[in-house]
Backbone bond lengths (Angstrom), bond angles and torsions (degrees), N, CA, C in turn:
res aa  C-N    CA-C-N  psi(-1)  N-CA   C-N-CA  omega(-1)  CA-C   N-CA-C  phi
1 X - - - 1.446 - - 1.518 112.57 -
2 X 1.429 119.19 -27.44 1.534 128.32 167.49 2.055 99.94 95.18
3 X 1.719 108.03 -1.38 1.065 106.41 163.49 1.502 123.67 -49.42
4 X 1.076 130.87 150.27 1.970 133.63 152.41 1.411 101.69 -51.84
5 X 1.506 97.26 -59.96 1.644 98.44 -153.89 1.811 99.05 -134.44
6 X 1.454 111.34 170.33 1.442 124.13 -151.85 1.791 86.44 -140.60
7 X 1.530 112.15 152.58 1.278 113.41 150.32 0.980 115.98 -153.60
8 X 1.714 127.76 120.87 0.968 141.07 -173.75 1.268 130.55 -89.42
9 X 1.501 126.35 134.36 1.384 126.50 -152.17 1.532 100.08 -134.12
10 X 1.814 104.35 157.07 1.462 104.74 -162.60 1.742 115.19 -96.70
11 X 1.264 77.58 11.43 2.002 91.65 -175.83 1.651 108.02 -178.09
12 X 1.350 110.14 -172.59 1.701 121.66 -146.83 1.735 71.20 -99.25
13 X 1.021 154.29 -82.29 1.576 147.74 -143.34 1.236 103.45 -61.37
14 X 1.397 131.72 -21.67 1.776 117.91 -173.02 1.164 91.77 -112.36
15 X 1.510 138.75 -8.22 1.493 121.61 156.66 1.492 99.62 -75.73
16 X 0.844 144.53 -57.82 1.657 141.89 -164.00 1.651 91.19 -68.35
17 X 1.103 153.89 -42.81 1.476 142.86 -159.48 1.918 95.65 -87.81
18 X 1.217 108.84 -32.69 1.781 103.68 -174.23 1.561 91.94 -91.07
19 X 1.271 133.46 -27.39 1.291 128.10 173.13 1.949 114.68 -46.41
20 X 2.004 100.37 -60.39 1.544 95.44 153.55 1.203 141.60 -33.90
21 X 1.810 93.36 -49.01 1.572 104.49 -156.84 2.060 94.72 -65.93
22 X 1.291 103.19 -35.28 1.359 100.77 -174.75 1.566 130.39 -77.68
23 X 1.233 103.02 -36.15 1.945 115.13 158.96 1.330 117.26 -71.68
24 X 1.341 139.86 -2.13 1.197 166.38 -163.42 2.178 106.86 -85.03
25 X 1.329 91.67 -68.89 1.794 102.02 164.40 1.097 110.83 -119.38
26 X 1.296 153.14 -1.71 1.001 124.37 124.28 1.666 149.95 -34.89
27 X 1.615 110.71 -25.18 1.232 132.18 176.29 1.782 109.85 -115.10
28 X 1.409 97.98 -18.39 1.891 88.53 171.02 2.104 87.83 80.08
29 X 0.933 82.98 3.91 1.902 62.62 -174.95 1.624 114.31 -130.95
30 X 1.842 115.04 144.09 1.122 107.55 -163.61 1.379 121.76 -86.01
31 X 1.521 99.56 -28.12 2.213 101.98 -173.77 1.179 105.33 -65.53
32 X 1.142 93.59 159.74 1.460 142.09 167.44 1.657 139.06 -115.05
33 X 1.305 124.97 91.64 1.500 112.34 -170.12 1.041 112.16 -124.42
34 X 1.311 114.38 127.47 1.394 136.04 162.54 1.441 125.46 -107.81
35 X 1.199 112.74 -179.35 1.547 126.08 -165.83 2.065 89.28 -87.23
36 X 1.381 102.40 146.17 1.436 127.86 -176.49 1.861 98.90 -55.40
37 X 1.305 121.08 -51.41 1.602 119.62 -158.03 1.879 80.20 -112.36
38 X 0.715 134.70 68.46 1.600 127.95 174.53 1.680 106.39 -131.81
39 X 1.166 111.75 135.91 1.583 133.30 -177.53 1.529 112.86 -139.17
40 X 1.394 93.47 121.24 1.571 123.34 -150.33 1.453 107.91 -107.40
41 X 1.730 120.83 -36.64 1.463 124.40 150.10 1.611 88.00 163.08
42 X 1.493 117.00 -176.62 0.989 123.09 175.89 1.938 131.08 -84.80
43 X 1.260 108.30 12.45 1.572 109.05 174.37 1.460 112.60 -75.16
44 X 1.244 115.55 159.13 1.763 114.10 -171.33 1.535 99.27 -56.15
45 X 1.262 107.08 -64.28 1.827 102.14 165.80 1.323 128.86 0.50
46 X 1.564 98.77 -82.73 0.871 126.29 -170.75 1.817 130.14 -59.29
47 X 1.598 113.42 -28.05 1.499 141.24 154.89 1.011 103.41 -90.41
48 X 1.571 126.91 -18.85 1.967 89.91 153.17 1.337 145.05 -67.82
49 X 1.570 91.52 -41.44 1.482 107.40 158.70 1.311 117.62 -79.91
50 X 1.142 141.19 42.58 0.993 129.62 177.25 1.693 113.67 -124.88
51 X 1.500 116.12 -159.92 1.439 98.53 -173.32 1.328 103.57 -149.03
52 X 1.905 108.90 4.20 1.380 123.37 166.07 1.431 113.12 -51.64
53 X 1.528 120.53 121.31 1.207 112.64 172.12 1.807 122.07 -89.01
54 X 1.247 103.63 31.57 1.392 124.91 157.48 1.666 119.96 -76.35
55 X 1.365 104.68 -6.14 1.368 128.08 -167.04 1.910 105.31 -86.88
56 X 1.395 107.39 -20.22 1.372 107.68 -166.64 1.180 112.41 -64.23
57 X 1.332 142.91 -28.37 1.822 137.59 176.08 1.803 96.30 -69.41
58 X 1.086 135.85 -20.91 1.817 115.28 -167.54 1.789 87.18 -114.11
59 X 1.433 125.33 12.97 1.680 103.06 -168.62 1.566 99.10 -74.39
60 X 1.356 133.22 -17.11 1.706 124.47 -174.84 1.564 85.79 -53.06
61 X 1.068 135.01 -34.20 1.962 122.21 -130.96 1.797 100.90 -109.32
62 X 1.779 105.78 -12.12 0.888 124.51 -144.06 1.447 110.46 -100.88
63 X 1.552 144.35 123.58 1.005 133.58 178.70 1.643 127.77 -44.92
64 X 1.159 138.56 172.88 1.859 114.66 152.18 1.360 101.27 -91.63
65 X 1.329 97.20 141.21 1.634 111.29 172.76 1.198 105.53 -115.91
66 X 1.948 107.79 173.42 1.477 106.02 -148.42 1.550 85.48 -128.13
67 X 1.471 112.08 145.82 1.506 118.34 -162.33 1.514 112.82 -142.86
68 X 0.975 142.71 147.59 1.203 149.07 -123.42 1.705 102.07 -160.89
69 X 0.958 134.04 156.20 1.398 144.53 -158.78 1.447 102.86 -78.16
70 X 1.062 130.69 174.58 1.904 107.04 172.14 1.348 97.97 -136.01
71 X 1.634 140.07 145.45 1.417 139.10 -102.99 1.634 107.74 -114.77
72 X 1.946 110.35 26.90 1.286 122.74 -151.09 1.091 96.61 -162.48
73 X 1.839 118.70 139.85 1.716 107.35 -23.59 1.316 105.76 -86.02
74 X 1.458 98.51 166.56 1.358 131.45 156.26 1.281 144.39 -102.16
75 X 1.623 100.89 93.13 1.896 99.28 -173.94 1.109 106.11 -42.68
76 X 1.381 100.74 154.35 1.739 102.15 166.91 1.558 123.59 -87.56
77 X 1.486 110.17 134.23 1.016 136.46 -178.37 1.649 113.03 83.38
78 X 1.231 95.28 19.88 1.453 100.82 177.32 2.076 109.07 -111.67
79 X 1.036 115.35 144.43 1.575 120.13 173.58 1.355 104.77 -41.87
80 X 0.963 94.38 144.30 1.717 101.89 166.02 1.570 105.60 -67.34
81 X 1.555 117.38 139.49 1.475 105.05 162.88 1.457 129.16 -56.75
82 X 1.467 99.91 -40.82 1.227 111.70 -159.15 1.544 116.54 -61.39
83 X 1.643 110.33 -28.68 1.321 122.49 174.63 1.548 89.55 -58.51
84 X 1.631 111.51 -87.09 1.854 105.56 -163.29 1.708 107.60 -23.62
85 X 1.718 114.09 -52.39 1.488 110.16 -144.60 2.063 83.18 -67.56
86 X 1.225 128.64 -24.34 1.445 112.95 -177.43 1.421 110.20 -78.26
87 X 1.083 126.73 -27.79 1.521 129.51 -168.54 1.468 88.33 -67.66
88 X 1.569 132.79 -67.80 1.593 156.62 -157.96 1.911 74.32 -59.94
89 X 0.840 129.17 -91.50 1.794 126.27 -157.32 1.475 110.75 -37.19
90 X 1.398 111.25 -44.77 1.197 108.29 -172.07 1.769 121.95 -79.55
91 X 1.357 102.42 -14.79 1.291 108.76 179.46 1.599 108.66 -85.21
92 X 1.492 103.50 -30.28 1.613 121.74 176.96 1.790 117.43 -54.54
93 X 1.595 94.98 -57.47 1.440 120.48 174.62 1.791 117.15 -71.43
94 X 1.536 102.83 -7.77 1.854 105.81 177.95 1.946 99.66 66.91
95 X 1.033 87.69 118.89 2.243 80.89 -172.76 1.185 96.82 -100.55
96 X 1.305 115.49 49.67 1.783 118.51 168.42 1.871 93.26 -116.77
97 X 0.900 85.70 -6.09 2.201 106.11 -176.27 1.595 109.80 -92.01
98 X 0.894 101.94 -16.47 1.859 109.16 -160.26 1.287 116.13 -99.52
99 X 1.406 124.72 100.66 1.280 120.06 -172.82 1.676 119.02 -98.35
100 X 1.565 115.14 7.01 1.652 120.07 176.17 1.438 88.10 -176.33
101 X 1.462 102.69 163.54 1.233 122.09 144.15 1.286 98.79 -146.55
């Protein structure tokens, strides 16, 4: 990978929650965007950013997260939405704010 260093995680939610934790100060920036129907795992983290609506019993505790169209379907010969709905978020959200998608 040409990385220094590697960190290995014991499942898909504490790679995606240390994934934040690490684009987070590294980039100086706080958002987060994901896809609208997307599920990231079950840590508070992880249903914040997320777009699982399995998320509705912890949303009091829960930041708002920022969500994006999700990339299906696609008429043919037509743009994907999901590109416009990210271009439209990110211009919405200022991408000096955006620390992943």
């Amino acid at each position: 990978t040409g990385l220094a260093k590697a960190f290995l995680a014991t499942g898909g939610a504490e790679a995606v929650e240390n994934a934040i934790k690490i684009a987070r100060p590294y980039t100086g920036r706080s958002k987060i965007v994901t896809r609208r129907s997307s599920y990231h795992g079950a840590t508070l983290m992880t249903l914040a950013v997320a777009g699982d609506p399995r998320k509705a019993p912890f949303s009091a505790d829960l930041p708002p997260a920022i969500h994006i169209d999700d990339p299906y379907p696609v008429a043919p010969g037509e743009p994907s939405s999901w590109v416009q709905s990210l271009r439209a978020v990110i211009a919405r959200e200022d991408p000096s704010t955006i620390a992943a998608v």
